[in-house]
KEKOLRO-825617 format. One record per residue (C-alpha): residue in three letters; y negated, x negated, z negated; residue number from 1. Coordinates in pm, whole numbers, plus 32768, in hexadecimal, padded with zeros to 4 digits. Layout:
BEGIN
REC rest   py   px   pz  nr
REC  ala    Y    X    Z NUM
...
***
This chain:
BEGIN
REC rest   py   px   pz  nr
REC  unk 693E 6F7D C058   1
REC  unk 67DC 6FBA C0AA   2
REC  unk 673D 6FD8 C20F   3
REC  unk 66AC 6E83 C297   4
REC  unk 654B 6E51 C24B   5
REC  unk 6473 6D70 C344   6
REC  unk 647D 6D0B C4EC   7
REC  unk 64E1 6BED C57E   8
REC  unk 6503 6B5D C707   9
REC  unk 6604 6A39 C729  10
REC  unk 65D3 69A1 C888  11
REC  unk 6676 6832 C912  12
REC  unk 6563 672F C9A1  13
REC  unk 667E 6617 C9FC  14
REC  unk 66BD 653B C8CD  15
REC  unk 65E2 663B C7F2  16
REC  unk 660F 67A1 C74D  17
REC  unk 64D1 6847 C771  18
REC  unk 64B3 6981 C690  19
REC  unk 638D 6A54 C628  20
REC  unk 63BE 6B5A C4F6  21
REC  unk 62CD 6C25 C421  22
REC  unk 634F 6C7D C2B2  23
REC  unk 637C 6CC3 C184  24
REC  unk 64E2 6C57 C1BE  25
REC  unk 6602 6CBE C0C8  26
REC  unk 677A 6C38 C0CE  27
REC  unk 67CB 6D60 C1E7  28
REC  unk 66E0 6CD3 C2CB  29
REC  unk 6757 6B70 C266  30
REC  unk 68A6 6BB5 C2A9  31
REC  unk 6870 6C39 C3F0  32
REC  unk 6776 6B4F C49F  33
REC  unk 68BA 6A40 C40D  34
REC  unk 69A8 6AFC C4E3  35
REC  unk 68AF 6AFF C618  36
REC  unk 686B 697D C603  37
REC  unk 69C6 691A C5B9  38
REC  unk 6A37 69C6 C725  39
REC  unk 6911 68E7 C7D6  40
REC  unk 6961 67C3 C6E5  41
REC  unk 6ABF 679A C784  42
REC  unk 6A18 6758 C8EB  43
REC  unk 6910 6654 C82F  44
REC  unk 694E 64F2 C88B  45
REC  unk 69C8 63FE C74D  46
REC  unk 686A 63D7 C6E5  47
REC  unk 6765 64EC C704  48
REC  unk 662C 6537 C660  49
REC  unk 657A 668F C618  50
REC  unk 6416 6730 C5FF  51
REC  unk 63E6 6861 C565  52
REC  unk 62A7 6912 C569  53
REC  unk 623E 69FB C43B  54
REC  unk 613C 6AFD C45B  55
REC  unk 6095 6B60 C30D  56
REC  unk 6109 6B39 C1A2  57
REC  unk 626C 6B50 C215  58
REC  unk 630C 6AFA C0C7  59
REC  unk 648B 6B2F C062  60
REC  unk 651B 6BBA BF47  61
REC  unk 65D5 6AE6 BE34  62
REC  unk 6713 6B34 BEA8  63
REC  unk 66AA 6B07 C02C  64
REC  unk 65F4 69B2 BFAB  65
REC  unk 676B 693A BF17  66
REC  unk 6829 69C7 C08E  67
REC  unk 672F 692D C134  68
REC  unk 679C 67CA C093  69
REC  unk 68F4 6800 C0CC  70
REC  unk 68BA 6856 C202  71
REC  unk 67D6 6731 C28E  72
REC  unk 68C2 6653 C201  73
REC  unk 69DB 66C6 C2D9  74
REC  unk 6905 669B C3F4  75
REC  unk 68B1 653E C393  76
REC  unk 6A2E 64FF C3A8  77
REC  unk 6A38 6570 C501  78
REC  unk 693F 64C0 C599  79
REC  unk 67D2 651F C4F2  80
REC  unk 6704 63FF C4DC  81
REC  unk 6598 6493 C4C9  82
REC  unk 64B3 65C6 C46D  83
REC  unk 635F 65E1 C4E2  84
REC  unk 62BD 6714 C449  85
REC  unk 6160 67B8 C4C4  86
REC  unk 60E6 6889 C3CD  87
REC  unk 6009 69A4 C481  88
REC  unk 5EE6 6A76 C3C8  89
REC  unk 5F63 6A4A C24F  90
REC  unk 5EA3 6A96 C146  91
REC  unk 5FA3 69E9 C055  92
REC  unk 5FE9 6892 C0E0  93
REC  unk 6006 67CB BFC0  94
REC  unk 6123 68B9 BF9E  95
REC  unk 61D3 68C3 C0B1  96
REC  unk 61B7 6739 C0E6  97
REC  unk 625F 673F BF85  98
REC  unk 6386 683A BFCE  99
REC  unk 63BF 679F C12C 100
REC  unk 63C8 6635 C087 101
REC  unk 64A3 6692 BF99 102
REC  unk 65B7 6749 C09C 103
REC  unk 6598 65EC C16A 104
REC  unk 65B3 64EB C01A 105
REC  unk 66DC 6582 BFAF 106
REC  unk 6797 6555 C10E 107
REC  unk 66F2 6427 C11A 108
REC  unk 6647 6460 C2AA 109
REC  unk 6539 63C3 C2F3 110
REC  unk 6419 64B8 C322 111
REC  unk 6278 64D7 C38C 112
REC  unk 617F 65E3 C37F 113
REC  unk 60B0 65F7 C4C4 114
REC  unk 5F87 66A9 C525 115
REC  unk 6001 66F4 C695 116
REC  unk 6131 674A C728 117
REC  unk 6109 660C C839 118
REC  unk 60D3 651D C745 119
REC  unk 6206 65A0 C691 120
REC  unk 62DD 656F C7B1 121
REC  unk 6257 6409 C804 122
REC  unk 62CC 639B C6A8 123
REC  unk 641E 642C C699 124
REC  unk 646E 63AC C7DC 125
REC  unk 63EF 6249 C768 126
REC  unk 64C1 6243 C641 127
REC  unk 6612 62BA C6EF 128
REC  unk 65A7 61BD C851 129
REC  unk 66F4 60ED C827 130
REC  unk 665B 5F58 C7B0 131
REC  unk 666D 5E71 C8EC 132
REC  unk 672C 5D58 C835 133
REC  unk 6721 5BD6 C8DA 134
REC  unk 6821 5B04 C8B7 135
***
């Protein structure tokens, strides 16, 4: 096992995850951020979105790219409706769009790149606002 390459902050905002991390990122680091967020994920309520922050060209490795998959789609199963992802100072966005998209299409969560952490937020939190139904 190798030592855990890349940062990351995990913080709760109410119905949101909120968490900032710098890479590159390899399965270590994958594995443990997915041991931090499940903890908080067990006081989410049934339908929670997140925002996550990257500073740089924070790419994963293959093998953190495949966890990573896994690992969304578990938290899809327990509650994970939405990703809103700010990409900050990249010089490979085309990229990181591409790796990010892919991670989010395979476990099938909706997901948007935003310029600003605010504007993140406001769309997450439209797309999990419960639908006022008439009858």
């Amino acid at each position: 096992m190798f030592k855990a390459h890349g940062e990351y902050s995990i913080q709760r905002k109410g119905p949101l995850l909120l968490t900032n991390c710098k890479g590159p990122f390899n399965t270590e680091l994958v594995e443990n951020h997915n041991s931090d967020i499940t903890t908080i994920i067990d006081s989410m309520p049934s339908v929670w979105g997140q925002v996550i922050v990257i500073h740089q060209d924070s790419l994963w490795t293959p093998d953190a790219e495949r966890r990573m998959c896994q690992t969304v789609s578990v938290r899809k199963s327990r509650g994970l409706r939405v990703s809103a992802v700010v990409l900050e100072n990249p010089n490979s966005k085309a990229i990181l769009k591409d790796q990010i998209s892919r991670v989010y299409d395979f476990a099938e969560v909706e997901h948007g790149f935003f310029e600003d952490t605010f504007s993140a937020e406001l769309w997450a939190l439209a797309k999990i606002k419960p639908k006022n139904t008439i009858p």
